[in-house]
C-alpha positions in Angstrom: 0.0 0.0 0.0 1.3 3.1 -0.7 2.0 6.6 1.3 -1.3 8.4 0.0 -3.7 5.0 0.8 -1.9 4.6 4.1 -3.0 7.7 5.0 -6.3 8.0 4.3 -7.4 5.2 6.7 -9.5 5.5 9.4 -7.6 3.2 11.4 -7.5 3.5 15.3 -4.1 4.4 16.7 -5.2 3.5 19.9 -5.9 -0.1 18.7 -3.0 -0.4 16.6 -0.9 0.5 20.1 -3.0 -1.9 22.1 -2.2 -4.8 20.0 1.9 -3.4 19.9 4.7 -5.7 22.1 6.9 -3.2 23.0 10.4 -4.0 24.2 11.0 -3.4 27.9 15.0 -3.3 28.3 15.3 -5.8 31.8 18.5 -3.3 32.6 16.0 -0.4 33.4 16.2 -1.1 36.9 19.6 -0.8 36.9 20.2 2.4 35.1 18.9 5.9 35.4 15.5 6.3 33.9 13.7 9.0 32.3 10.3 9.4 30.6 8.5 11.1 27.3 4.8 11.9 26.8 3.9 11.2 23.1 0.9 13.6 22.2 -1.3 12.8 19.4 -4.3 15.0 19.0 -6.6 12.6 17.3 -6.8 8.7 17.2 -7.1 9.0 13.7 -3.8 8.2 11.8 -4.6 10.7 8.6 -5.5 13.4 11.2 -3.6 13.2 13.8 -0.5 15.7 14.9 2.5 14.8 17.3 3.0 17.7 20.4 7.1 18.1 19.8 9.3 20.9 21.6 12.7 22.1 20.7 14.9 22.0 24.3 16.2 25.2 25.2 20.1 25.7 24.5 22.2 24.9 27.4 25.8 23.7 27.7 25.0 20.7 30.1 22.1 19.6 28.2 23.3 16.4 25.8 19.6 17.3 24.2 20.3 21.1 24.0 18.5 23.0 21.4 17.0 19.3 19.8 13.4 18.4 19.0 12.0 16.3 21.6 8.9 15.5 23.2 8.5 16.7 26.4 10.0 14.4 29.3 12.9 13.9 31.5 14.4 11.9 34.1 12.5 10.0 36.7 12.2 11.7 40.2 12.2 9.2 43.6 8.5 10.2 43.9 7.4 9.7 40.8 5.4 6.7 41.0 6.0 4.9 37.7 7.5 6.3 34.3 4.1 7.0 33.3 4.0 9.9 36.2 7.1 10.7 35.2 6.2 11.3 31.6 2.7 13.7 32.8 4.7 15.2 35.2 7.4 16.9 32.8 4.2 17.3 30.0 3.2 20.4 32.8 6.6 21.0 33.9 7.6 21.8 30.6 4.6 23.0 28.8 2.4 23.4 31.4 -0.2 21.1 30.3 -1.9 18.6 33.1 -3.5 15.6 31.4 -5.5 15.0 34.0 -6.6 18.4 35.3 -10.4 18.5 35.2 -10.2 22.3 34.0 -7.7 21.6 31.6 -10.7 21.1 28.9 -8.3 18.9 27.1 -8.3 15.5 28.8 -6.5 13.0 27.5 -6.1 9.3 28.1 -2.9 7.0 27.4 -3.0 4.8 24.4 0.0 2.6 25.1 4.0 3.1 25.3 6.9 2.4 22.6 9.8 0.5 23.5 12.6 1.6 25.7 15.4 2.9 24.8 18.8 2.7 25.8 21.4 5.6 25.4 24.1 3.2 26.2 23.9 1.5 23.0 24.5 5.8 21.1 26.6 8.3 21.0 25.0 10.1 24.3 27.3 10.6 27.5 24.6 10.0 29.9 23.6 6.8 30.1 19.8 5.9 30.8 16.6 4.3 29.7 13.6 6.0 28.3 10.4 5.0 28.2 8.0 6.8 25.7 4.0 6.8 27.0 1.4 7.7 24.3 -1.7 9.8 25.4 -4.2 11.1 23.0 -6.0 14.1 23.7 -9.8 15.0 22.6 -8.6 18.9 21.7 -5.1 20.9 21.9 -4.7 22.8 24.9 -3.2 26.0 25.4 0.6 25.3 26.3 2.8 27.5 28.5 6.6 26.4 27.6 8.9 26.8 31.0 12.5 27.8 30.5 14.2 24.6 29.3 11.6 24.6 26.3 12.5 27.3 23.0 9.4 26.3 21.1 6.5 23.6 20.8 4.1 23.3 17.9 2.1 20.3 16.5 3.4 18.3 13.9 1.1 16.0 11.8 1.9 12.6 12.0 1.8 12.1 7.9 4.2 14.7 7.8 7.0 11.9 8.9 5.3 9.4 7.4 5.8 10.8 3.5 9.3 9.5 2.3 9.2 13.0 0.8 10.1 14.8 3.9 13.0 12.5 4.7 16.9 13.8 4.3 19.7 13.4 6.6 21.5 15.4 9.1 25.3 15.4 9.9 26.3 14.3 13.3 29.8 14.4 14.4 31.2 11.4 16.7 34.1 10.5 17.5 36.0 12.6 15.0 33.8 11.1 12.3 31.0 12.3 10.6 27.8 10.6 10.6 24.9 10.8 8.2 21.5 10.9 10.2 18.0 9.9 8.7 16.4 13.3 9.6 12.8 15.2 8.7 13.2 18.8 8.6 9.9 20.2 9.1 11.5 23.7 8.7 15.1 25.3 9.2 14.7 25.0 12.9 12.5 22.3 13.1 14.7 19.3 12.3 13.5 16.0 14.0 16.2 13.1 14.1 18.1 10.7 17.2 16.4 9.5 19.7 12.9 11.4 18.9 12.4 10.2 14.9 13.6 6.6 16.1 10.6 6.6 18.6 8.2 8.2 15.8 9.4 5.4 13.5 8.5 3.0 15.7 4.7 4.6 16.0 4.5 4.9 12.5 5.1 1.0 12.4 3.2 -0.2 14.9 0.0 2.0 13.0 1.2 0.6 9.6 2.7 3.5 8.1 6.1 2.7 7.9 8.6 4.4 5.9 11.5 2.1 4.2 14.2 1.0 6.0 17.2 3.2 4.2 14.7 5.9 5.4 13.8 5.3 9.0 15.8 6.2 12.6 18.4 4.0 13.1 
């Protein structure tokens, strides 16, 4: 099937996640974990967007001025990674999923698999766990002081081969050629985040080729 009949479907994305096997990496209790909230505004595949941010720059941030979803690390009194994750969504953006007066509410669809940073070219090592939530309308978002910009991204957007090109990353004295989707000049997704959204994109059946997708 191709790009245009893929995304005219009216398949569920919350279905398509509840039938998913994600991989949950046993060394997560061993290492420092962290958490993501992926934020789809519709449970509609053609219509729905993605909430991304792009991190504020700062010298001690391995992330620093990258597109990401909202998240960080996991806190003592965070419960589970799936507090962590709502707990950073209103840190960072100020929106609370499940604030009654938020007029947005939202309800989680499934997770993706963790991933490691030990197996990348990150200096901090940890797991992340992405959790999906899909909201019933976009709220108003407030970005805090670690966050330069967030904006919706529609989902078909990475799912076109059209809008896929790569991005130079520099490691170990090498250059490295990145799949990357630039959605404009300062809006270029790729790492961590586009091999997460590659992952959705499977799970919903709108993969992009393999020489195209996050490695």
């Amino acid at each position: 099937m191709n790009h245009n009949a893929i995304m005219s479907t009216n398949n569920s994305l919350a279905e398509a996640l509840a039938r998913a096997k994600p991989v949950k990496l046993p060394e997560r209790h061993q290492m420092r974990r962290s958490a993501v909230a992926v934020v789809l505004d519709s449970d509609v595949l053609a219509d729905a967007s993605l909430l991304l941010i792009r991190r504020a720059q700062h010298e001690r941030d391995p992330w620093s001025g990258h597109m990401a979803f909202p998240g960080g690390r996991k806190e003592d009194f965070d419960r589970n990674g799936l507090a962590t994750a709502k707990r950073e969504m209103h840190e960072e953006v100020g929106f609370d999923i499940d604030a009654a007066s938020a007029g947005s509410l939202g309800r989680v669809i499934g997770r993706l698999s963790d991933f490691s940073t030990r197996r990348r070219a990150i200096p901090i090592e940890m797991i992340v766990s992405p959790y999906v939530f899909q909201i019933e309308a976009r709220p108003r978002l407030s970005p805090n002081y670690e966050v330069d910009d967030a904006l919706w991204i529609p989902l078909a957007y990475f799912a076109d081969p059209a809008n896929r090109s790569k991005i130079d990353f520099e490691y170990n004295g090498r250059n490295h050629a990145m799949p990357s989707v630039p959605y404009s000049d300062s809006h270029v997704v790729w790492g961590m985040t586009l091999k997460m959204i590659d992952e959705l994109l499977a799970v919903v059946g709108a993969g992009v080729p393999d020489g195209l997708r996050s490695l």
